[in-house]
C-alpha positions as a Markdown table, in Angstrom:
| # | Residue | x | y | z |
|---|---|---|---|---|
| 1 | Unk | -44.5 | 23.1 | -54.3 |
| 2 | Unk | -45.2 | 20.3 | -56.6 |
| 3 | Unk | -44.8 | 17.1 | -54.4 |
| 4 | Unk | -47.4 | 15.8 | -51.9 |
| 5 | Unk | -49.5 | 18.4 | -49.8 |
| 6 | Unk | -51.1 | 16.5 | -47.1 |
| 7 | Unk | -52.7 | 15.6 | -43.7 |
| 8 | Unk | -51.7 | 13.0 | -41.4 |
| 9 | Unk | -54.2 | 12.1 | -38.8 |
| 10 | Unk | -53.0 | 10.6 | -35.3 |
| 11 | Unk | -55.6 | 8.9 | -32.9 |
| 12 | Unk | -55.4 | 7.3 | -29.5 |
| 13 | Unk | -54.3 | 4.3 | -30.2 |
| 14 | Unk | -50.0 | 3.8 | -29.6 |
| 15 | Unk | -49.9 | 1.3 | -32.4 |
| 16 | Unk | -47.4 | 2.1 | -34.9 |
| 17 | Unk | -46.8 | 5.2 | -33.1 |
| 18 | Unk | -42.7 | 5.4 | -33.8 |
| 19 | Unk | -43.0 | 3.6 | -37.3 |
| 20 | Unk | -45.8 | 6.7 | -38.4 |
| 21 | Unk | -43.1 | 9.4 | -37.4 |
| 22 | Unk | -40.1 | 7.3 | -38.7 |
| 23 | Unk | -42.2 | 7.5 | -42.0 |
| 24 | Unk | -42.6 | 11.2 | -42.1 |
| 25 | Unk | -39.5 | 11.7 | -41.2 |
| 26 | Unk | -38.1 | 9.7 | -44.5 |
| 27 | Unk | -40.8 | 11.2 | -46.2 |
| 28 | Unk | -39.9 | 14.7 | -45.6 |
| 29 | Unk | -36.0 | 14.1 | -45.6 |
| 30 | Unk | -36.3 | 12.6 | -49.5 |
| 31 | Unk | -39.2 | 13.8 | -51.0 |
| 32 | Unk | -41.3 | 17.0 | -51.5 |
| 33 | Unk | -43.4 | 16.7 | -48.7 |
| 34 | Unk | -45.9 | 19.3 | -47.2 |
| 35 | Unk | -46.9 | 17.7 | -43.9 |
| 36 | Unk | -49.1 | 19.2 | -41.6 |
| 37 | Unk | -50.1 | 16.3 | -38.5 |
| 38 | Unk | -53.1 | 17.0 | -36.3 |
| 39 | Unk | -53.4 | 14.9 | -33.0 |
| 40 | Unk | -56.7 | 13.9 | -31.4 |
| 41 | Unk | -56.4 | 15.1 | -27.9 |
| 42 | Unk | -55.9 | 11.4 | -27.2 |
| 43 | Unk | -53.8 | 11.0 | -30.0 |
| 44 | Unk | -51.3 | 13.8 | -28.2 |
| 45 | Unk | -51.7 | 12.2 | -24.9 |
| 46 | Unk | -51.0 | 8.7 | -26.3 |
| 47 | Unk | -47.6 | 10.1 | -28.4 |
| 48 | Unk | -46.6 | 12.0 | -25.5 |
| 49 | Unk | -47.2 | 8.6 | -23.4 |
| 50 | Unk | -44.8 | 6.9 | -25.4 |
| 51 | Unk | -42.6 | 9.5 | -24.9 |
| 52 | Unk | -42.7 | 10.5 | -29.1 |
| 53 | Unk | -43.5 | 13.9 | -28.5 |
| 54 | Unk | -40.2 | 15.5 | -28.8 |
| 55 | Unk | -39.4 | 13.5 | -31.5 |
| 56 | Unk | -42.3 | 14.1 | -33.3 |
| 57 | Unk | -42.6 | 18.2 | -33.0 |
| 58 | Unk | -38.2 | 17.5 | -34.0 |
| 59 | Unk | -39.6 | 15.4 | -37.2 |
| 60 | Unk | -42.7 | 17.4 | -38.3 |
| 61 | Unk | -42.3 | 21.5 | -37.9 |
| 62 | Unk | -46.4 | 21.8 | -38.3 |
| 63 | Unk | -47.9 | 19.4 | -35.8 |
| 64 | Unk | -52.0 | 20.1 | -34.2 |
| 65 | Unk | -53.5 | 19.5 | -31.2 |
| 66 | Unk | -57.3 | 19.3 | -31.3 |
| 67 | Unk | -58.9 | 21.8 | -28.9 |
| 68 | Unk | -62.6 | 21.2 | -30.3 |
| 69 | Unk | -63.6 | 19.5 | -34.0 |
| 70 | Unk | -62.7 | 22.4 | -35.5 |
| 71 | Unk | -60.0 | 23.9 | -34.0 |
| 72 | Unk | -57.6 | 23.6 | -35.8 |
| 73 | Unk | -59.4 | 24.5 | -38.1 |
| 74 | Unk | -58.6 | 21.3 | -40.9 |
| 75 | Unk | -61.8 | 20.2 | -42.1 |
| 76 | Unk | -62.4 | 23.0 | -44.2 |
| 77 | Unk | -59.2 | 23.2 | -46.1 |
| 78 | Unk | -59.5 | 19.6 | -46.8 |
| 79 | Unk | -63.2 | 19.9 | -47.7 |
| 80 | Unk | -61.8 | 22.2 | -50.5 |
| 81 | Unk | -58.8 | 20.6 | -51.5 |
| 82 | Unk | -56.2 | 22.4 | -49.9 |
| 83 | Unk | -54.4 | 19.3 | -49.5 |
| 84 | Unk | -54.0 | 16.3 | -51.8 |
| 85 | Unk | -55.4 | 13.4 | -49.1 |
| 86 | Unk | -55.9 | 13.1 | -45.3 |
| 87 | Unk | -54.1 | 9.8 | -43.9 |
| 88 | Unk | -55.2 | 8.8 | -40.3 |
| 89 | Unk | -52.7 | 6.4 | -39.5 |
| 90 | Unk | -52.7 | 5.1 | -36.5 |
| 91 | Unk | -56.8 | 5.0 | -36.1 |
| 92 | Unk | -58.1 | 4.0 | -32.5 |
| 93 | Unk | -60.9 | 1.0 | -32.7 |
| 94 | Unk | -62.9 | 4.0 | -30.9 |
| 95 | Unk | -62.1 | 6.4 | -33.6 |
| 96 | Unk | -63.1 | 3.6 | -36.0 |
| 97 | Unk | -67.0 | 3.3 | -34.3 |
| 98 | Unk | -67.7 | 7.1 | -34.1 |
| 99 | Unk | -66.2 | 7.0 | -38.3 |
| 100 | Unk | -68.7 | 4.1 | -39.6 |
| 101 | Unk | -71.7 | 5.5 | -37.0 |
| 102 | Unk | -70.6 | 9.0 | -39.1 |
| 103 | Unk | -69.9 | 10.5 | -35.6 |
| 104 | Unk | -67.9 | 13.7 | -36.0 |
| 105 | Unk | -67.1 | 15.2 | -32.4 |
| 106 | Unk | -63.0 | 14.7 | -32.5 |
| 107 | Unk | -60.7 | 16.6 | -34.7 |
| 108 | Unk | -59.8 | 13.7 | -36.4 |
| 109 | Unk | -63.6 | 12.4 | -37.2 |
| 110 | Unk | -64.7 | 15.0 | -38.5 |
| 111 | Unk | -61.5 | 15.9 | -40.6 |
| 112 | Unk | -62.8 | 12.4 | -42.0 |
| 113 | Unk | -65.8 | 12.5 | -42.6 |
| 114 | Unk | -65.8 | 16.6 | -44.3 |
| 115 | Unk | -62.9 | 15.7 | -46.7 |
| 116 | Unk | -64.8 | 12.7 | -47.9 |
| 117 | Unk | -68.1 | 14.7 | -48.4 |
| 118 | Unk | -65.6 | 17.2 | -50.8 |
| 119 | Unk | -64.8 | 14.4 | -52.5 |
| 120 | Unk | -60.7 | 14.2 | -51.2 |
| 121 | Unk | -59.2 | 10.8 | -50.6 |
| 122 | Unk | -59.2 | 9.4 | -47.6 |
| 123 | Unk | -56.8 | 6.8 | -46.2 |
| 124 | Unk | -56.7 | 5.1 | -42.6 |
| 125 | Unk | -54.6 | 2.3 | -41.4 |
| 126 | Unk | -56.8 | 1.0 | -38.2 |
| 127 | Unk | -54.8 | -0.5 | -34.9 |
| 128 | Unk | -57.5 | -2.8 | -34.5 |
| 129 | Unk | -58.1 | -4.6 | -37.9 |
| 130 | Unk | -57.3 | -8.5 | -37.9 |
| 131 | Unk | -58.8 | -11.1 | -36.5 |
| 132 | Unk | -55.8 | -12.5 | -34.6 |
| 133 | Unk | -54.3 | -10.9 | -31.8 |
| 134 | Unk | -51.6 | -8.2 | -32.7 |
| 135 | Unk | -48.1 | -7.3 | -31.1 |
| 136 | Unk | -47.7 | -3.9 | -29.8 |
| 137 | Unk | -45.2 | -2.3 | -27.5 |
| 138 | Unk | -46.0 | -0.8 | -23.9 |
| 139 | Unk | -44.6 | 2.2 | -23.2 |
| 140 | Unk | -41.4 | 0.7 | -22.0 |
| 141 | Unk | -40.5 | -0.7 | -25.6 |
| 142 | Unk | -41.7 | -4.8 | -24.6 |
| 143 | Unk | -44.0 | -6.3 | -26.2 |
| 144 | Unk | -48.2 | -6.4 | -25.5 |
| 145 | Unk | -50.3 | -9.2 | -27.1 |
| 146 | Unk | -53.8 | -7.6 | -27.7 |
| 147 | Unk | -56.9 | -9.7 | -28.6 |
| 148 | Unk | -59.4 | -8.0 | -30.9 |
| 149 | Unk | -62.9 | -7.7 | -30.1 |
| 150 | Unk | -66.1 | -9.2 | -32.4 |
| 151 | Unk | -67.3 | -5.5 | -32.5 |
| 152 | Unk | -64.0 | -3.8 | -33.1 |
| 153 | Unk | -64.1 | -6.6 | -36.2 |
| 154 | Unk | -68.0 | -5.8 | -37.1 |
| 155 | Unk | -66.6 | -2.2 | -37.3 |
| 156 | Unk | -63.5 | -2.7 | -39.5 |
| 157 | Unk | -66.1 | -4.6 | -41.8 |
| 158 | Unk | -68.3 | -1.6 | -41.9 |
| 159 | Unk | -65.1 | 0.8 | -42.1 |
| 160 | Unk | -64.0 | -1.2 | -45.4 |
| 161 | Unk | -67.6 | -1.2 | -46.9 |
| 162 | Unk | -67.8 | 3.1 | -46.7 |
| 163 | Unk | -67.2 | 4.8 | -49.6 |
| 164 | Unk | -65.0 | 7.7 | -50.1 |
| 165 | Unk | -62.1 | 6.5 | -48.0 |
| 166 | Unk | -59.5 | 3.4 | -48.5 |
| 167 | Unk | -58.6 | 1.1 | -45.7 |
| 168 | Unk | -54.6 | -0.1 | -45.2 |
| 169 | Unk | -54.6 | -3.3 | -44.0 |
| 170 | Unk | -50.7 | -3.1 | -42.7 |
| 171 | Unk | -47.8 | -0.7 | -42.4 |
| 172 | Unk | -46.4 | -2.2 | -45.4 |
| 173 | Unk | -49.5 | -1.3 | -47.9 |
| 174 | Unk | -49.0 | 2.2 | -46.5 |
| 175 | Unk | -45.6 | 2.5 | -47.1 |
| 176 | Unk | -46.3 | 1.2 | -50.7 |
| 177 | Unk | -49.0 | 3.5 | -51.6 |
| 178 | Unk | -46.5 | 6.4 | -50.7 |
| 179 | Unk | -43.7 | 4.9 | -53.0 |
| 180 | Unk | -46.0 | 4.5 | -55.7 |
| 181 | Unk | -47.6 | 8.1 | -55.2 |
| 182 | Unk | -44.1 | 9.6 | -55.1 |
| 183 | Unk | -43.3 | 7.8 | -58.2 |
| 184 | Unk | -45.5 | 9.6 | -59.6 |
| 185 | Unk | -45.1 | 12.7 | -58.4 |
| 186 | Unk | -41.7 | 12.3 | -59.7 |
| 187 | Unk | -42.4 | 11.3 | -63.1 |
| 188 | Unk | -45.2 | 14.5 | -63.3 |
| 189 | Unk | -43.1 | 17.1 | -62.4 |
| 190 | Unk | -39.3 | 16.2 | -63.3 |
C-alpha cells in the first residue's frame, strides 16, 4: 500500500465525535488509507453514548477497544514505525493531564507517549483548548456551552510546549494537514 498507514486515537471526550468518523470515512472512501482506530475504554463508552458506534465499526473495518495499555497491543508497532503517525483526535482534557504529567496507564497515553519516544509523529486535536467557552452537542444533537477550566488551559500550554508531538488547534487544521499529506502522497507515488 503506498498511501497513509496510520492510527487514530479516540478519548472520552464527545467533542467532534461525528465530524472525526465523517473524516475517516471520506478519508478512506477517496484516498489510500490504512486506518486502524483504538478507543480508550471511555472513548468507546463516550461514541457508543452518542450513539456513533454502529456507524463507526460501518465506517472503519479495524476499530480497538482498550482492555489494559497494552492490549491491543499498539504501542509497539507504532514505537517501530509500523504506521506513518498516531492522530488522537478527539483528546479528553483528562487525557491531556496524564500526556504532559507523562502518565501512561490508558491505551491511548501510552500509544502517545511510546510512539514519540521512537521518534513517530504525533498529532492530537484536544476538546478542551481555547480559552473561551466551546459549543458541543449533548447526546440528543442540541447544543452544550462548556466553559474551560485555568488548569485544563495550564495543561494545553504544557501539551503545546512537549516535543515530539504537534497540537491542532481546530477541526479545520486537521483536515488541512491531511489534504496536504495526501497531496503528497499523491505526487510520491503516482
Amino acid at each position: 500500500m503506498s498511501g497513509l498507514h496510520f492510527v487514530w486515537g479516540i478519548t472520552g471526550s464527545g467533542y467532534l465525535i461525528k465530524e472525526s468518523i465523517d473524516l475517516m470515512n471520506q478519508l478512506q472512501e477517496h484516498h489510500e488509507v490504512d486506518l486502524t482506530v483504538a478507543l480508550s475504554k471511555e472513548g468507546a463508552i463516550v461514541v457508543k453514548w452518542y450513539k456513533q458506534w454502529d456507524y463507526l465499526n460501518e465506517v472503519v473495518k479495524k476499530v480497538k477497544v482498550e482492555t489494559s495499555p497494552n492490549n491491543p497491543f499498539l504501542a509497539g508497532p507504532l514505537q517501530i514505525g509500523k504506521y506513518d503517525f498516531l492522530l488522537v483526535c478527539p483528546v479528553s482534557a483528562n487525557s491531556v493531564a496524564k500526556i504532559v504529567c507523562g502518565i501512561a496507564d490508558t491505551l491511548i497515553t501510552n500509544c502517545v507517549a511510546q510512539t514519540i519516544k521512537g521518534g513517530i509523529p504525533v498529532y492530537l486535536l484536544p476538546s478542551d483548548q481555547h480559552d473561551t467557552p466551546i459549543v458541543t452537542s449533548r447526546t440528543d444533537g442540541t447544543p452544550l456551552i462548556l466553559k474551560i477550566r485555568d488548569i485544563e488551559m495550564q495543561n494545553i500550554n504544557l501539551l503545546k510546549k512537549m516535543r515530539g508531538l504537534t497540537v491542532f488547534s481546530n477541526f479545520e487544521e486537521l483536515k488541512k494537514y491531511f489534504n496536504t499529506k495526501l497531496q503528497f502522497y499523491r505526487k510520491t507515488f503516482d
